[in-house]
DOKOL-81325 format. One record per atom (N, C-alpha, C): residue number from 1; atom name; z, x, y. Coordinates in Angstrom, 3 decimals. Layout:
N
<NUM CA <Z X Y>>
...
This chain:
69
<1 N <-122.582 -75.856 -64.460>>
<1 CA <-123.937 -76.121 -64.867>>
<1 C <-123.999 -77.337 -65.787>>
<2 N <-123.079 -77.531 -66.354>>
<2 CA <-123.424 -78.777 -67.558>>
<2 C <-122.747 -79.769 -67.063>>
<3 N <-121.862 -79.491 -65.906>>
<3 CA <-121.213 -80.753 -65.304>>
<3 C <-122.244 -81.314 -64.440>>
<4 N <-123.289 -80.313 -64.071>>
<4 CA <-124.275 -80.865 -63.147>>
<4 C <-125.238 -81.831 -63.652>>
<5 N <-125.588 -81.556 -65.095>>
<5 CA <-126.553 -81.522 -66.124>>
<5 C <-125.914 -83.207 -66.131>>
<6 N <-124.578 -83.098 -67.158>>
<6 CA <-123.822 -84.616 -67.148>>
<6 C <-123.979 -85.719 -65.626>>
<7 N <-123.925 -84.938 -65.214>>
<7 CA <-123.362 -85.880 -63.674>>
<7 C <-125.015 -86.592 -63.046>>
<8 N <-126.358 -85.343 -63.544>>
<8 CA <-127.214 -86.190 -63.162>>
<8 C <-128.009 -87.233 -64.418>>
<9 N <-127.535 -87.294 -65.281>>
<9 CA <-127.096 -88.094 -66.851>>
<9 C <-126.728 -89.083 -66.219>>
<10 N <-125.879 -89.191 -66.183>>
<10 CA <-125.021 -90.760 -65.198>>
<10 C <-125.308 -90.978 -64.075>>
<11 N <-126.220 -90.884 -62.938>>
<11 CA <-126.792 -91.131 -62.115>>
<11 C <-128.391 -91.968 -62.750>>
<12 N <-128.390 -91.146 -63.625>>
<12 CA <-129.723 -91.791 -63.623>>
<12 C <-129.893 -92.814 -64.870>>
<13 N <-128.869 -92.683 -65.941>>
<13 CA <-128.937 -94.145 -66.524>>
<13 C <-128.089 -95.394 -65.542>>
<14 N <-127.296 -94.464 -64.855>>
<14 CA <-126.985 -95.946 -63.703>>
<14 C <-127.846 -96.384 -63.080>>
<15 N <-129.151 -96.103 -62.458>>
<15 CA <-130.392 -96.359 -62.061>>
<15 C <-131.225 -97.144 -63.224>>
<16 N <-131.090 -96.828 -64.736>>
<16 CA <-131.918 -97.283 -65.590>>
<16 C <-131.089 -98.555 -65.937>>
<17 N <-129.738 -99.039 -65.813>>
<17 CA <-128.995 -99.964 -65.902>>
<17 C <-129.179 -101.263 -64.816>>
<18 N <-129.311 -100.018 -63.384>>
<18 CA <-129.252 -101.362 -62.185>>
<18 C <-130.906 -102.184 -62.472>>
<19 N <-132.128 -101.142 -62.875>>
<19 CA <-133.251 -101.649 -63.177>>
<19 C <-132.919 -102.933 -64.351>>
<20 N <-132.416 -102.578 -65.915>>
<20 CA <-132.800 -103.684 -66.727>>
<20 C <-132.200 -104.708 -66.338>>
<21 N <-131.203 -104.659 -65.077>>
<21 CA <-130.025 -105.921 -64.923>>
<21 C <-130.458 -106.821 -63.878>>
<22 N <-131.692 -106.028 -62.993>>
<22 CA <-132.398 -106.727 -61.871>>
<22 C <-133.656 -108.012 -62.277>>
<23 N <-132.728 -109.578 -62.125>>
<23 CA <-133.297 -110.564 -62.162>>
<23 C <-134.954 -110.460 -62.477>>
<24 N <-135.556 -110.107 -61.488>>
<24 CA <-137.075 -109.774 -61.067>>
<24 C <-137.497 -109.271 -62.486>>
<25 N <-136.502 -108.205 -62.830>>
<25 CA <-137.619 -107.131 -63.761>>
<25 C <-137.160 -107.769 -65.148>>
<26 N <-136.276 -108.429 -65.217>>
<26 CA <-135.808 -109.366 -66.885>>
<26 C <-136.937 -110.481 -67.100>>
<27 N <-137.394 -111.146 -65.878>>
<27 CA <-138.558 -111.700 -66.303>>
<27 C <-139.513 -111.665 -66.501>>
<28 N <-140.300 -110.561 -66.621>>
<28 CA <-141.320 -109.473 -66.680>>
<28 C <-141.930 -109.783 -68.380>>
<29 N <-142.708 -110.367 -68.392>>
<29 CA <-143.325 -110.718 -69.563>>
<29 C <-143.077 -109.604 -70.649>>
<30 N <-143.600 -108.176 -69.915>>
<30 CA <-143.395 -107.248 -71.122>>
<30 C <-141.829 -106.782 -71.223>>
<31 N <-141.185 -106.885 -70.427>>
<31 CA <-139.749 -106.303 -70.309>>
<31 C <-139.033 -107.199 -71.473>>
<32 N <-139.414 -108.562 -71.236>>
<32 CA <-139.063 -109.570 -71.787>>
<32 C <-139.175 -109.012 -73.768>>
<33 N <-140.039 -108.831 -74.224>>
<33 CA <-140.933 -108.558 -74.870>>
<33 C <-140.264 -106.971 -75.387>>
<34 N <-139.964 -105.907 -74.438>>
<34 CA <-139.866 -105.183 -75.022>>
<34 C <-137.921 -105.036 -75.648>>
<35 N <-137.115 -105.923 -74.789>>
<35 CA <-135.916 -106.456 -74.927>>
<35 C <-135.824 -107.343 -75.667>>
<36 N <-136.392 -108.142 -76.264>>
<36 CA <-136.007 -109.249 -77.250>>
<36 C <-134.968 -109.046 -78.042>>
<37 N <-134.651 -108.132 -79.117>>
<37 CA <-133.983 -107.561 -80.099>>
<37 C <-133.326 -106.784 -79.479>>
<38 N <-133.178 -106.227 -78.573>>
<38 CA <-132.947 -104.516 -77.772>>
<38 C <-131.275 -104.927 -77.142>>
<39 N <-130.023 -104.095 -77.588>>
<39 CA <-129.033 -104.288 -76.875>>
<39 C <-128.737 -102.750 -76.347>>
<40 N <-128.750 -102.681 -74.554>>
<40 CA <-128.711 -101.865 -74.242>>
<40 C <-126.995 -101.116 -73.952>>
<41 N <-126.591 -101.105 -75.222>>
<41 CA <-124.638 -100.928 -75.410>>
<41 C <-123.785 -99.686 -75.030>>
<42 N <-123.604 -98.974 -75.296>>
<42 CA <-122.523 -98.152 -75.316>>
<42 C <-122.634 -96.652 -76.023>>
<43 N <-124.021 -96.924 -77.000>>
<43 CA <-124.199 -95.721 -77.633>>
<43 C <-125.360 -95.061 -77.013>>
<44 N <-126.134 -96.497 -76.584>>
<44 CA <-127.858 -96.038 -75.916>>
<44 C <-127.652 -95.225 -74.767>>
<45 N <-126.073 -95.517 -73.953>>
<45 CA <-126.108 -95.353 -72.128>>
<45 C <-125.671 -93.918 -72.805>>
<46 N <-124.937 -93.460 -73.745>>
<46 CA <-124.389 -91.973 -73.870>>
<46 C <-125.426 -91.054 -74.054>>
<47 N <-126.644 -91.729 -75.285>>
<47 CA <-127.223 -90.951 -75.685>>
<47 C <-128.349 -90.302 -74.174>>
<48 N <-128.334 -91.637 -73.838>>
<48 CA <-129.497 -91.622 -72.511>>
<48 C <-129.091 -90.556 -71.209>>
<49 N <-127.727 -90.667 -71.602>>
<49 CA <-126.595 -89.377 -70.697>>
<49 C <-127.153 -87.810 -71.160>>
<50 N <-127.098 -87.763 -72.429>>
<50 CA <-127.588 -86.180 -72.752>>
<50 C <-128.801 -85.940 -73.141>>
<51 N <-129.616 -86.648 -73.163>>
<51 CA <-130.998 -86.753 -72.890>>
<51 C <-131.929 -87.160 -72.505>>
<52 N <-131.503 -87.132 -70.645>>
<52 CA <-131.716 -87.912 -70.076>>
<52 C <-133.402 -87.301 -69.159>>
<53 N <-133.681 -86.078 -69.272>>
<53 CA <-134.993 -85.147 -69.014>>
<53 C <-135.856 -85.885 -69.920>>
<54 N <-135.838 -86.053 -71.787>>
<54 CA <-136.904 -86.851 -72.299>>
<54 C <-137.293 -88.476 -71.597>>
<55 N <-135.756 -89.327 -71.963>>
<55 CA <-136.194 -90.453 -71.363>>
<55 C <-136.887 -90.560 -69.779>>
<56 N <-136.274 -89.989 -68.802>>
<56 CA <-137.186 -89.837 -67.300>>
<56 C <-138.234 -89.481 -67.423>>
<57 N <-139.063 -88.221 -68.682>>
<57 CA <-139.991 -88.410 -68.472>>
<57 C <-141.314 -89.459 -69.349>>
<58 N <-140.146 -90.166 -70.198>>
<58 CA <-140.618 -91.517 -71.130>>
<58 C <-140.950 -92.491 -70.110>>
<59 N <-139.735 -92.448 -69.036>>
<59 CA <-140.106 -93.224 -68.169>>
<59 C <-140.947 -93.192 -67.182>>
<60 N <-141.126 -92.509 -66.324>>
<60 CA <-142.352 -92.119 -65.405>>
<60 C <-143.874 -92.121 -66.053>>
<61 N <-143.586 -91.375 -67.442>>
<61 CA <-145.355 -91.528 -68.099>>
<61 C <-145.356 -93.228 -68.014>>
<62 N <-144.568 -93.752 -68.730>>
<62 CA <-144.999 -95.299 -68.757>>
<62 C <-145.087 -96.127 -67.274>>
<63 N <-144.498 -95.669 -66.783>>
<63 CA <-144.851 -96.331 -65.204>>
<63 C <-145.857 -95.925 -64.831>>
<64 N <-146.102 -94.733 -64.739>>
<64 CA <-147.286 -94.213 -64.366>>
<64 C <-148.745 -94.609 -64.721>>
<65 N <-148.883 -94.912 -65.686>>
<65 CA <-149.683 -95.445 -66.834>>
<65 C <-150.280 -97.101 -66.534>>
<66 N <-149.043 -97.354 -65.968>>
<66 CA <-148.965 -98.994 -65.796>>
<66 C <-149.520 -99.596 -64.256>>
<67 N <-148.759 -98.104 -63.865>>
<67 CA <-149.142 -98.291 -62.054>>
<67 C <-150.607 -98.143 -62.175>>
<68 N <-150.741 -97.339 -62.448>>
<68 CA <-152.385 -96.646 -62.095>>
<68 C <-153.533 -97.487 -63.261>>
<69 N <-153.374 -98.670 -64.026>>
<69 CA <-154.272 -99.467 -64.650>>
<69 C <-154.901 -100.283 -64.295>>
Protein backbone atom coordinates (compact mmCIF):
# COMPACT_ATOMS: atom_id res chain seq x y z
CA UNK A 1 0.00 0.00 0.00
CA UNK A 2 2.60 2.72 0.62
CA UNK A 3 4.79 1.37 -2.07
CA UNK A 4 1.81 2.10 -4.23
CA UNK A 5 1.20 5.46 -2.53
CA UNK A 6 5.32 6.22 -3.22
CA UNK A 7 5.39 4.83 -6.68
CA UNK A 8 2.36 7.04 -7.74
CA UNK A 9 4.52 10.09 -5.93
CA UNK A 10 7.14 9.55 -8.57
CA UNK A 11 5.07 9.17 -11.46
CA UNK A 12 3.52 12.12 -11.01
CA UNK A 13 6.23 14.61 -10.01
CA UNK A 14 7.96 13.01 -13.08
CA UNK A 15 5.02 14.40 -15.05
CA UNK A 16 5.30 17.76 -12.98
CA UNK A 17 9.15 17.78 -13.97
CA UNK A 18 8.66 16.77 -17.79
CA UNK A 19 5.92 19.86 -17.66
CA UNK A 20 8.38 22.71 -15.99
CA UNK A 21 11.28 21.42 -18.41
CA UNK A 22 8.97 21.67 -21.61
CA UNK A 23 10.41 24.65 -23.77
CA UNK A 24 6.68 25.85 -24.63
CA UNK A 25 5.58 26.05 -20.99
CA UNK A 26 9.10 27.98 -19.61
CA UNK A 27 8.02 30.70 -21.80
CA UNK A 28 4.73 31.22 -20.51
CA UNK A 29 4.62 34.71 -19.21
CA UNK A 30 3.13 33.52 -15.92
CA UNK A 31 5.29 30.34 -15.55
CA UNK A 32 8.01 32.68 -16.24
CA UNK A 33 6.85 34.85 -13.41
CA UNK A 34 5.92 32.28 -11.16
CA UNK A 35 9.71 30.63 -11.50
CA UNK A 36 11.80 33.60 -11.33
CA UNK A 37 13.30 32.92 -7.81
CA UNK A 38 11.82 29.23 -7.73
CA UNK A 39 14.55 26.28 -7.82
CA UNK A 40 12.75 23.23 -8.44
CA UNK A 41 15.81 20.87 -6.45
CA UNK A 42 15.96 17.90 -4.62
CA UNK A 43 13.97 18.70 -1.54
CA UNK A 44 10.75 20.15 -3.54
CA UNK A 45 10.71 16.66 -5.93
CA UNK A 46 10.74 14.56 -2.32
CA UNK A 47 8.45 16.61 -0.62
CA UNK A 48 6.11 16.66 -3.82
CA UNK A 49 6.69 12.62 -3.57
CA UNK A 50 4.76 12.41 -0.16
CA UNK A 51 2.40 14.86 -0.81
CA UNK A 52 1.66 14.47 -3.82
CA UNK A 53 -2.73 14.20 -3.42
CA UNK A 54 -2.40 18.13 -2.06
CA UNK A 55 -0.15 19.34 -4.86
CA UNK A 56 -2.42 17.38 -7.84
CA UNK A 57 -5.08 18.84 -6.41
CA UNK A 58 -3.16 22.49 -6.22
CA UNK A 59 -2.66 21.61 -9.52
CA UNK A 60 -5.82 20.81 -11.34
CA UNK A 61 -7.76 23.70 -9.21
CA UNK A 62 -5.26 26.08 -10.89
CA UNK A 63 -5.58 24.70 -14.31
CA UNK A 64 -8.89 24.44 -14.01
CA UNK A 65 -9.43 27.93 -13.08
CA UNK A 66 -7.24 29.06 -15.93
CA UNK A 67 -8.81 26.73 -18.50
CA UNK A 68 -12.26 27.71 -17.89
CA UNK A 69 -11.52 31.89 -17.77
Amino acid sequence: MVLKYLFIGVVFTFIIELLINNRSIQNHPKVKKAFKNTNFGMQERVLNILIWPITLFIFLFAFLKEFFR
